[in-house]
N, CA, C and O atoms as a GROMACS GRO file, in nm:
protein
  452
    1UNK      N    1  14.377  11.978   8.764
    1UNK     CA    2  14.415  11.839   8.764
    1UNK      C    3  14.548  11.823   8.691
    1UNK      O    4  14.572  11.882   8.585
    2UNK      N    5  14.631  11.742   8.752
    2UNK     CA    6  14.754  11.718   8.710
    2UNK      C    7  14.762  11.618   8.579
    2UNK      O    8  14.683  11.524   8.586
    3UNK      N    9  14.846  11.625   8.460
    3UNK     CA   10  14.860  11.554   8.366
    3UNK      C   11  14.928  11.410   8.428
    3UNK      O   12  15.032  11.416   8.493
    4UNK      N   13  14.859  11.280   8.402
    4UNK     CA   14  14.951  11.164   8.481
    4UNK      C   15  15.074  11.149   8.468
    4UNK      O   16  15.150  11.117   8.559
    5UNK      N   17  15.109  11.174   8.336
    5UNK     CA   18  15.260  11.176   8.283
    5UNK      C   19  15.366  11.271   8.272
    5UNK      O   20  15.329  11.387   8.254
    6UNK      N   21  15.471  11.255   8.278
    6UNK     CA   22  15.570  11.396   8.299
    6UNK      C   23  15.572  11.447   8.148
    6UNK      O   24  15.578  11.361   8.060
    7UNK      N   25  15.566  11.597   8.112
    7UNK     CA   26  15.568  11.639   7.985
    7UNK      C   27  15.708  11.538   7.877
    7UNK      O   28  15.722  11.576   7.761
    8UNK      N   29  15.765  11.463   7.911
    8UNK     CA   30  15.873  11.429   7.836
    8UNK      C   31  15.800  11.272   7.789
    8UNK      O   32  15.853  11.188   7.718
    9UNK      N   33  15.710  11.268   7.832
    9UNK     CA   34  15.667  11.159   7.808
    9UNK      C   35  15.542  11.132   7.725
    9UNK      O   36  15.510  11.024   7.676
   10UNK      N   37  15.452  11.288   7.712
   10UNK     CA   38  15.309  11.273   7.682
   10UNK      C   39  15.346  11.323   7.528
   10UNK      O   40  15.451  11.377   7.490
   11UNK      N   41  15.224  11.286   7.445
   11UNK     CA   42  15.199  11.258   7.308
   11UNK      C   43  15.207  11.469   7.276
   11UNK      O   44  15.137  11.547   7.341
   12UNK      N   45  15.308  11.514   7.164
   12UNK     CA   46  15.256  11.650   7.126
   12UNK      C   47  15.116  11.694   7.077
   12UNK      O   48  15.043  11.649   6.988
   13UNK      N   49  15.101  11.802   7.167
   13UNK     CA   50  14.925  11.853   7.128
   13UNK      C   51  14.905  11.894   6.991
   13UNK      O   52  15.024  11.912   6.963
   14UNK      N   53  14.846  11.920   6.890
   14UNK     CA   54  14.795  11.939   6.757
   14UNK      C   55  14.774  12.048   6.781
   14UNK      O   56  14.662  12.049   6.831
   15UNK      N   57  14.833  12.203   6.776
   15UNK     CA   58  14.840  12.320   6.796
   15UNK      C   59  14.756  12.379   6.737
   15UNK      O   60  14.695  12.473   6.787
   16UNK      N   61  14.736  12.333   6.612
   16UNK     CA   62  14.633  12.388   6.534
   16UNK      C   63  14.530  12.329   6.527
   16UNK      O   64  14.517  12.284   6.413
   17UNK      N   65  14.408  12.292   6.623
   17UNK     CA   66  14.289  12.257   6.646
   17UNK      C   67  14.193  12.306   6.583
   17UNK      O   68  14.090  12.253   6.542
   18UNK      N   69  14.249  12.467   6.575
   18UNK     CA   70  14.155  12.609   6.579
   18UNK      C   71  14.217  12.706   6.470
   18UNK      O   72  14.311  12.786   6.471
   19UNK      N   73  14.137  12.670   6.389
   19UNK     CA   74  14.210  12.811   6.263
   19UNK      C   75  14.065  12.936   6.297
   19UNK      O   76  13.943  12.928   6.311
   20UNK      N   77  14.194  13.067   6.297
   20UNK     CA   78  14.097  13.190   6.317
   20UNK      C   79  14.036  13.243   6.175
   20UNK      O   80  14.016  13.152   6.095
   21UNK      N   81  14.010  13.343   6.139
   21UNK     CA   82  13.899  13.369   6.068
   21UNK      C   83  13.989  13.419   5.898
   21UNK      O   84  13.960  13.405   5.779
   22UNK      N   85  14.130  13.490   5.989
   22UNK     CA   86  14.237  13.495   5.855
   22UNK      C   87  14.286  13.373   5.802
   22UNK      O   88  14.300  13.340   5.685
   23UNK      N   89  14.313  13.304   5.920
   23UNK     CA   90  14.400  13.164   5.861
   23UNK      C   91  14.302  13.062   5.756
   23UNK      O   92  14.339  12.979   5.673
   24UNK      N   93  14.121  13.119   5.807
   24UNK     CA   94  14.044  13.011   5.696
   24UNK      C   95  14.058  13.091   5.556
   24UNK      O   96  14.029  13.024   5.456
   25UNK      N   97  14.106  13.244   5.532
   25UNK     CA   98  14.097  13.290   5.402
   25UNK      C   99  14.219  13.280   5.361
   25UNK      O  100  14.246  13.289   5.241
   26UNK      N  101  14.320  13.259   5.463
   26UNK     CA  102  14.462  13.237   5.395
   26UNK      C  103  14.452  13.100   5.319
   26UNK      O  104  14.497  13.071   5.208
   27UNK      N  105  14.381  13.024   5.408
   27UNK     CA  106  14.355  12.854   5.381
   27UNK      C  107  14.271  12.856   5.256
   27UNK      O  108  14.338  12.807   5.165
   28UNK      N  109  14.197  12.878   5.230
   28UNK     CA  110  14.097  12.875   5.079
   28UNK      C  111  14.168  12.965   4.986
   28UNK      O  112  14.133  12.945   4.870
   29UNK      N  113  14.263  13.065   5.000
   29UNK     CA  114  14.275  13.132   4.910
   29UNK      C  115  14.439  13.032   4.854
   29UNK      O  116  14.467  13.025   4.734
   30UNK      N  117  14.501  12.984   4.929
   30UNK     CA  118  14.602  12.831   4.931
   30UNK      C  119  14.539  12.751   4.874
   30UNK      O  120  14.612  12.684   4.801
   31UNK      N  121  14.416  12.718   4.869
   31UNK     CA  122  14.353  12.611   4.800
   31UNK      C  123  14.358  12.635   4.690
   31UNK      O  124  14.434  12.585   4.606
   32UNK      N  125  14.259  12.734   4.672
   32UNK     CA  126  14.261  12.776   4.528
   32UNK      C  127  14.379  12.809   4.434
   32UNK      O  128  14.403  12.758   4.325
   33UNK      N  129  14.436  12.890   4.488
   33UNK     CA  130  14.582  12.888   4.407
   33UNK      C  131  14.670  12.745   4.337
   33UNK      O  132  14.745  12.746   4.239
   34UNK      N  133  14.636  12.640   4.414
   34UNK     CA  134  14.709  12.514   4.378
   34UNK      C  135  14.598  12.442   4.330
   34UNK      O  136  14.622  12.323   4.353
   35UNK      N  137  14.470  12.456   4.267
   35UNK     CA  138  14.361  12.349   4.208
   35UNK      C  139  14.413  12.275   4.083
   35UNK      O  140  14.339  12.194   4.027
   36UNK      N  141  14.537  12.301   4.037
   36UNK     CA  142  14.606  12.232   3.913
   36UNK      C  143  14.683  12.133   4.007
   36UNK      O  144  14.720  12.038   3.940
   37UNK      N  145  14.715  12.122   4.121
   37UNK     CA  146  14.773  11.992   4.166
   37UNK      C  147  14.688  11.860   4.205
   37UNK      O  148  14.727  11.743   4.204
   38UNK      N  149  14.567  11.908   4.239
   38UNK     CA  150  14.444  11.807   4.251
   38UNK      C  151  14.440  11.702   4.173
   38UNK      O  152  14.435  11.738   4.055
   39UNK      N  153  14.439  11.588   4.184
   39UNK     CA  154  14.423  11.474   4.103
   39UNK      C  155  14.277  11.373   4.160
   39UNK      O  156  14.205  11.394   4.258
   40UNK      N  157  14.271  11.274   4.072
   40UNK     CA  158  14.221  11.190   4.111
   40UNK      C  159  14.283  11.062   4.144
   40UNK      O  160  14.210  10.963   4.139
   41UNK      N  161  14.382  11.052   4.169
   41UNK     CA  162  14.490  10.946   4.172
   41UNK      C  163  14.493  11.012   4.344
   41UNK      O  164  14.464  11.127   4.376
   42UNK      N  165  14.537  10.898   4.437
   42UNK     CA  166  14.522  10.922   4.599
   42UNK      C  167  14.662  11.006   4.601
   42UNK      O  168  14.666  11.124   4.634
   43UNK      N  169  14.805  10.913   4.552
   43UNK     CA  170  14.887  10.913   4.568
   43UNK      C  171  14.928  11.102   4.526
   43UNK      O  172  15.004  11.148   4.611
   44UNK      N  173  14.897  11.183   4.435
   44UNK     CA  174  14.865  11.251   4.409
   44UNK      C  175  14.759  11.380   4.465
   44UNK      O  176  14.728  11.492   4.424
   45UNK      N  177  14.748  11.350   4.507
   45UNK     CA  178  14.651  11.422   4.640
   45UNK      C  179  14.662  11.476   4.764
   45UNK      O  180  14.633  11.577   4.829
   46UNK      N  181  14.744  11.308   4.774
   46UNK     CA  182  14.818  11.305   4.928
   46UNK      C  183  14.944  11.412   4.931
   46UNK      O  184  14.940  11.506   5.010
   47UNK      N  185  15.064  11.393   4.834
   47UNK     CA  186  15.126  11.498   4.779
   47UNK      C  187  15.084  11.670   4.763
   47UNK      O  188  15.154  11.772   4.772
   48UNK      N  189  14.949  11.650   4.738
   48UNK     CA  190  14.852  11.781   4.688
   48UNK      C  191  14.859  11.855   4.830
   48UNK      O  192  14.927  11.958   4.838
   49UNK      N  193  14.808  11.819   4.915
   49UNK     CA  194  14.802  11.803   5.106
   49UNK      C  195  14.912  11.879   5.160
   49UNK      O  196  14.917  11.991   5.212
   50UNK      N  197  14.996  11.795   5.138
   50UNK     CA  198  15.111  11.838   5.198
   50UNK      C  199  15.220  11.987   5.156
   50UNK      O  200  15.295  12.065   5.215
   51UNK      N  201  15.173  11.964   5.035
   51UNK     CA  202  15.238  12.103   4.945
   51UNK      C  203  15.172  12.254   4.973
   51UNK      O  204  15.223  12.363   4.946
   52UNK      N  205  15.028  12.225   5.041
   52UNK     CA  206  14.942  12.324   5.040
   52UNK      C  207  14.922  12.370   5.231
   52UNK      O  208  14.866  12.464   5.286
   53UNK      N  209  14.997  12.253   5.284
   53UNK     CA  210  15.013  12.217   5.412
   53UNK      C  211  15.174  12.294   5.421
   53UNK      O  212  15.205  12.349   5.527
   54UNK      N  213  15.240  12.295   5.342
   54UNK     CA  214  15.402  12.343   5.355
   54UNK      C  215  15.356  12.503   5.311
   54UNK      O  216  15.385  12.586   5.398
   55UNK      N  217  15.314  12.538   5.235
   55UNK     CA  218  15.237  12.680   5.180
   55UNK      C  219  15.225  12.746   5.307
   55UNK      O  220  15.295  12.839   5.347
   56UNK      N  221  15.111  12.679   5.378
   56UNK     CA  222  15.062  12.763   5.522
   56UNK      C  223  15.153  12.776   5.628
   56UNK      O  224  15.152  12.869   5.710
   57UNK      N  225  15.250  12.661   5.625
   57UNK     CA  226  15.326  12.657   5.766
   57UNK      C  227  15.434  12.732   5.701
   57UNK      O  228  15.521  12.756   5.784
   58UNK      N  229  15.474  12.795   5.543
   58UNK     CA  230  15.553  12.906   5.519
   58UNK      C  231  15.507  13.046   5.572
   58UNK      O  232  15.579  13.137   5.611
   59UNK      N  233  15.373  13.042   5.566
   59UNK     CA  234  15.341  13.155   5.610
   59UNK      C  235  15.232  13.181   5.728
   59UNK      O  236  15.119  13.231   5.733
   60UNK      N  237  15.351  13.106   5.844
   60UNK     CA  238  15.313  13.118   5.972
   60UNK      C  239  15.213  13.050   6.036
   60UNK      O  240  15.165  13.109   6.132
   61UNK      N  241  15.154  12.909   6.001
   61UNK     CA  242  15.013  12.921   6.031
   61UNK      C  243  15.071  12.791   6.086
   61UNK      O  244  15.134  12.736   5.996
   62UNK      N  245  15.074  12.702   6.230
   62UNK     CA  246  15.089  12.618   6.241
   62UNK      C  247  14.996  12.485   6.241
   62UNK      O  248  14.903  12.471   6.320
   63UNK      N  249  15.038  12.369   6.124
   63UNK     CA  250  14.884  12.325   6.138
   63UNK      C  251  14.994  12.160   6.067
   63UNK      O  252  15.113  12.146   6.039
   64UNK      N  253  14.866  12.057   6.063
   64UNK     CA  254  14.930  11.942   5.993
   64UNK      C  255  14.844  11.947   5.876
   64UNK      O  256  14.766  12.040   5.854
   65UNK      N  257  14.863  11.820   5.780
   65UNK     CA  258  14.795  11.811   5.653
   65UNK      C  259  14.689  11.737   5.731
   65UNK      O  260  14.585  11.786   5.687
   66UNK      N  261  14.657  11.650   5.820
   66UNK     CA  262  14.506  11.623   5.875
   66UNK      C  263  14.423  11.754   5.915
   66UNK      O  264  14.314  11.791   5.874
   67UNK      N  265  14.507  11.809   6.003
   67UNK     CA  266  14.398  12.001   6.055
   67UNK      C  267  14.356  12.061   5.933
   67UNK      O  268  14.252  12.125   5.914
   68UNK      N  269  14.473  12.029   5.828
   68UNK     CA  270  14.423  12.130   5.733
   68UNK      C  271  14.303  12.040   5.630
   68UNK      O  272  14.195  12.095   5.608
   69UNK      N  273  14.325  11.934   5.585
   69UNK     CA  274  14.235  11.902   5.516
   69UNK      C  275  14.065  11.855   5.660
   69UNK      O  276  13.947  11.830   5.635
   70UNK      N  277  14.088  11.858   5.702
   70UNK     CA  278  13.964  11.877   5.818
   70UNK      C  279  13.906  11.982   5.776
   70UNK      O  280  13.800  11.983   5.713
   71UNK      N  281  13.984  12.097   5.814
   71UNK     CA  282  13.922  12.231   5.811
   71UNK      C  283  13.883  12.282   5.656
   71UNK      O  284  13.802  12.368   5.619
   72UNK      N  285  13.961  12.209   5.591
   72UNK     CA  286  13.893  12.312   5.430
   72UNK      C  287  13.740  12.227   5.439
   72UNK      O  288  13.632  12.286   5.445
   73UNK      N  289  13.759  12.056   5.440
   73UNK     CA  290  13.599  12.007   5.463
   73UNK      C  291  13.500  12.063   5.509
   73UNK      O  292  13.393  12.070   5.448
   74UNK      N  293  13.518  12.106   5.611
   74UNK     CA  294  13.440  12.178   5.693
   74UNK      C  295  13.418  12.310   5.672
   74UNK      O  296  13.342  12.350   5.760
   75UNK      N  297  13.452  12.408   5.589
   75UNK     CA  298  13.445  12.496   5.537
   75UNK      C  299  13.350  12.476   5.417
   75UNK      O  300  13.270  12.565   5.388
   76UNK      N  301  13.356  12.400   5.369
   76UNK     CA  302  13.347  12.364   5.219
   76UNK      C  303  13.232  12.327   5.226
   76UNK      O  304  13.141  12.378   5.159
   77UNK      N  305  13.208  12.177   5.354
   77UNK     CA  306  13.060  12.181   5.416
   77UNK      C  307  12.936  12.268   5.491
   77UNK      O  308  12.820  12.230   5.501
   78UNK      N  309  13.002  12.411   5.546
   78UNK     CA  310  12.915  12.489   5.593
   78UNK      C  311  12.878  12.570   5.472
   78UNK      O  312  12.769  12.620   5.448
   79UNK      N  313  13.007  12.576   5.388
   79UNK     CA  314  12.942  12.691   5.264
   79UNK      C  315  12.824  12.656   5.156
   79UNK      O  316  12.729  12.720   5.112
   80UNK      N  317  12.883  12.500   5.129
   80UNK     CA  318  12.739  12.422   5.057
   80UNK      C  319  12.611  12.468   5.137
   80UNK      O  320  12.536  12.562   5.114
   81UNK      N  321  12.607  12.371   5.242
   81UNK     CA  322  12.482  12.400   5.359
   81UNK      C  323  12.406  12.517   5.362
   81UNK      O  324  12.290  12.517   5.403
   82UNK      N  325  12.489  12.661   5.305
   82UNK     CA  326  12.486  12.791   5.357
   82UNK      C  327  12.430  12.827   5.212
   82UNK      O  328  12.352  12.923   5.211
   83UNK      N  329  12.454  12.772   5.100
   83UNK     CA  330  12.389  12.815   4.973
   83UNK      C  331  12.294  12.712   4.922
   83UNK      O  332  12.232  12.745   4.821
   84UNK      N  333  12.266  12.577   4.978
   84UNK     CA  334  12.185  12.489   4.921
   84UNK      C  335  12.036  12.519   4.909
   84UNK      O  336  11.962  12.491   4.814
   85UNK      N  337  12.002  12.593   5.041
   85UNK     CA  338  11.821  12.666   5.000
   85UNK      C  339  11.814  12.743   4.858
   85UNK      O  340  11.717  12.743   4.782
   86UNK      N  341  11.924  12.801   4.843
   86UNK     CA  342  11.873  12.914   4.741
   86UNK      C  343  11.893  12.870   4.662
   86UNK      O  344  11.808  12.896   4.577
   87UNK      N  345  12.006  12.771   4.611
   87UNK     CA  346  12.040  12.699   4.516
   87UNK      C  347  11.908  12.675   4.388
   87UNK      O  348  11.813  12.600   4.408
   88UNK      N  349  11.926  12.744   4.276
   88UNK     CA  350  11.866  12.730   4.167
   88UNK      C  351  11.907  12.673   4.049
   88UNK      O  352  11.821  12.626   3.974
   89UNK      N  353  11.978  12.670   4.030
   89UNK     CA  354  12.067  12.595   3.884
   89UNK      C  355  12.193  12.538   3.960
   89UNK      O  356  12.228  12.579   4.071
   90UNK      N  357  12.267  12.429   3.880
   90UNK     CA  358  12.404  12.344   3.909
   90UNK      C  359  12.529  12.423   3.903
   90UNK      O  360  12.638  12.374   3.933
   91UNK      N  361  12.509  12.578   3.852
   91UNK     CA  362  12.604  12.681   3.869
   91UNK      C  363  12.632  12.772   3.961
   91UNK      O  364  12.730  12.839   3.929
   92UNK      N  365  12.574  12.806   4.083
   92UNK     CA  366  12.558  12.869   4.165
   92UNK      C  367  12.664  12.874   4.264
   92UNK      O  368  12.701  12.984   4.304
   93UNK      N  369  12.720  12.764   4.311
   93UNK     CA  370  12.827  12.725   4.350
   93UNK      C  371  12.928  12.799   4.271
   93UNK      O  372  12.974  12.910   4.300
   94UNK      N  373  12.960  12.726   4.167
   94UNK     CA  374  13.089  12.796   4.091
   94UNK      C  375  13.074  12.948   4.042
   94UNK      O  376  13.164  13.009   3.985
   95UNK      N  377  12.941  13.003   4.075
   95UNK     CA  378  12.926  13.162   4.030
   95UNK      C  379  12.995  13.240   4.153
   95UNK      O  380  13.071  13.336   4.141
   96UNK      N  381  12.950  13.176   4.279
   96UNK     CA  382  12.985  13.272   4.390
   96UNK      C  383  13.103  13.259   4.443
   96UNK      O  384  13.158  13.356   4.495
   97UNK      N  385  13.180  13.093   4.436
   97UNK     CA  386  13.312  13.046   4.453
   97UNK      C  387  13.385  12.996   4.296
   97UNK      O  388  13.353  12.889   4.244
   98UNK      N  389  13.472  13.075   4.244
   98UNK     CA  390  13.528  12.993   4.135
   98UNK      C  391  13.609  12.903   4.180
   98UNK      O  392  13.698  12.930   4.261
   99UNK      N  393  13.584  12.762   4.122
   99UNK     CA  394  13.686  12.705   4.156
   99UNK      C  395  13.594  12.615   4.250
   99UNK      O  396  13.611  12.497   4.220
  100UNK      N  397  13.525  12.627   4.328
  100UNK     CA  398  13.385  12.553   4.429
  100UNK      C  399  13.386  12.356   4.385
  100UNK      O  400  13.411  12.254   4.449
  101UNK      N  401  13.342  12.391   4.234
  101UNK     CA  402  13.272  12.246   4.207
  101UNK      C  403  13.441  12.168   4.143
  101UNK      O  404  13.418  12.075   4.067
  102UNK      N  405  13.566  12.190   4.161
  102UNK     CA  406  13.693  12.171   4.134
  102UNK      C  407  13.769  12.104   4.303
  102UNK      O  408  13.844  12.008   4.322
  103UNK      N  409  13.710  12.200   4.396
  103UNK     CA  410  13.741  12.148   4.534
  103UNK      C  411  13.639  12.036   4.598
  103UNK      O  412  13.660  11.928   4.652
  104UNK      N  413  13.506  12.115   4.563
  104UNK     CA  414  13.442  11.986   4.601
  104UNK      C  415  13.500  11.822   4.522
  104UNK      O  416  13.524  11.728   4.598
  105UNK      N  417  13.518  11.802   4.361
  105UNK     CA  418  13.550  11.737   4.309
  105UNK      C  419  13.678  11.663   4.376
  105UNK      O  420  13.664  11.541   4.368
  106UNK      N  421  13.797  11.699   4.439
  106UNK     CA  422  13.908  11.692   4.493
  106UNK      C  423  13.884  11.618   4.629
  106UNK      O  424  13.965  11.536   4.671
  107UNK      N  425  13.752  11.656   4.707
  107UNK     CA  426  13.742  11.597   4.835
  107UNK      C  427  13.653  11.494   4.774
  107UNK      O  428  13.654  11.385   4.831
  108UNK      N  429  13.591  11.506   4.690
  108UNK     CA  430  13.501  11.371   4.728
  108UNK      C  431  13.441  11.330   4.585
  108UNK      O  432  13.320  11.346   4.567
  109UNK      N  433  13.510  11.286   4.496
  109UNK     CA  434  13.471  11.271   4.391
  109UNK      C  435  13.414  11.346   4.289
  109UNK      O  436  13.420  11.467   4.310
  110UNK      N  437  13.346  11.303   4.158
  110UNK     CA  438  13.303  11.370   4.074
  110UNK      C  439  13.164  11.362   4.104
  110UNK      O  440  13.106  11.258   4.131
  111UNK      N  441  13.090  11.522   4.095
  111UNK     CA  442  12.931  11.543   4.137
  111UNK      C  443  12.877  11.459   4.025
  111UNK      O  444  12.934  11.452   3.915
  112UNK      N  445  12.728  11.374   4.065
  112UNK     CA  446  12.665  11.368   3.946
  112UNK      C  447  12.558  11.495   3.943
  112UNK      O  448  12.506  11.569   4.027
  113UNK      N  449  12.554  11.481   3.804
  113UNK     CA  450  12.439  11.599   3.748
  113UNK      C  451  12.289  11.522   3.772
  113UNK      O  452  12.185  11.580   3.742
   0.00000   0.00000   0.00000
């Protein structure tokens, strides 16, 4: 099926839909390296994004600061998911990921205990 519109006209595709299996350890190991830019201030964050978003697209990975903060979520959400059965104490997280309860903190507030 033909696109209705002539390519000069249609919206650019988001190339990076799909991060492969290096680009998610290049991507978390980018995260982690910059957890001192994390704030709780938006404005600050948003900044945080983009710096860690300029990181990856230095080293080849084509993506925006929406793909990328999508994909660390979603990472971040299968890995919880993936340790919450076994989960025995409020440290478990930060034993197996350092740095874990610092990113979670960054996406979505401060955990309560």
């Amino acid at each position: 099926m033909d696109h209705p519109l002539p390519p000069e006209y249609r919206e650019p595709h988001n190339r990076c839909s799909s991060f492969s299996g290096s680009d998610d350890v290049l991507l978390v190991r980018t995260v982690l390296e910059n957890l001192d830019i994390f704030s709780f201030i938006q404005s600050q964050r948003t900044r945080a994004w983009k710096i860690i978003t300029q990181c990856l697209c230095d080293q080849g990975i084509t993506c925006t600061t929406e793909s990328v903060r999508y994909r660390i979520d979603r990472l971040a959400e299968s890995y919880w998911h993936s340790i919450q059965p076994r989960e025995t104490s409020s440290s478990v997280g930060e034993t197996l990921c350092p740095g874990y309860r610092t990113i979670s903190q960054a996406m979505h507030g401060p955990v309560k205990s």
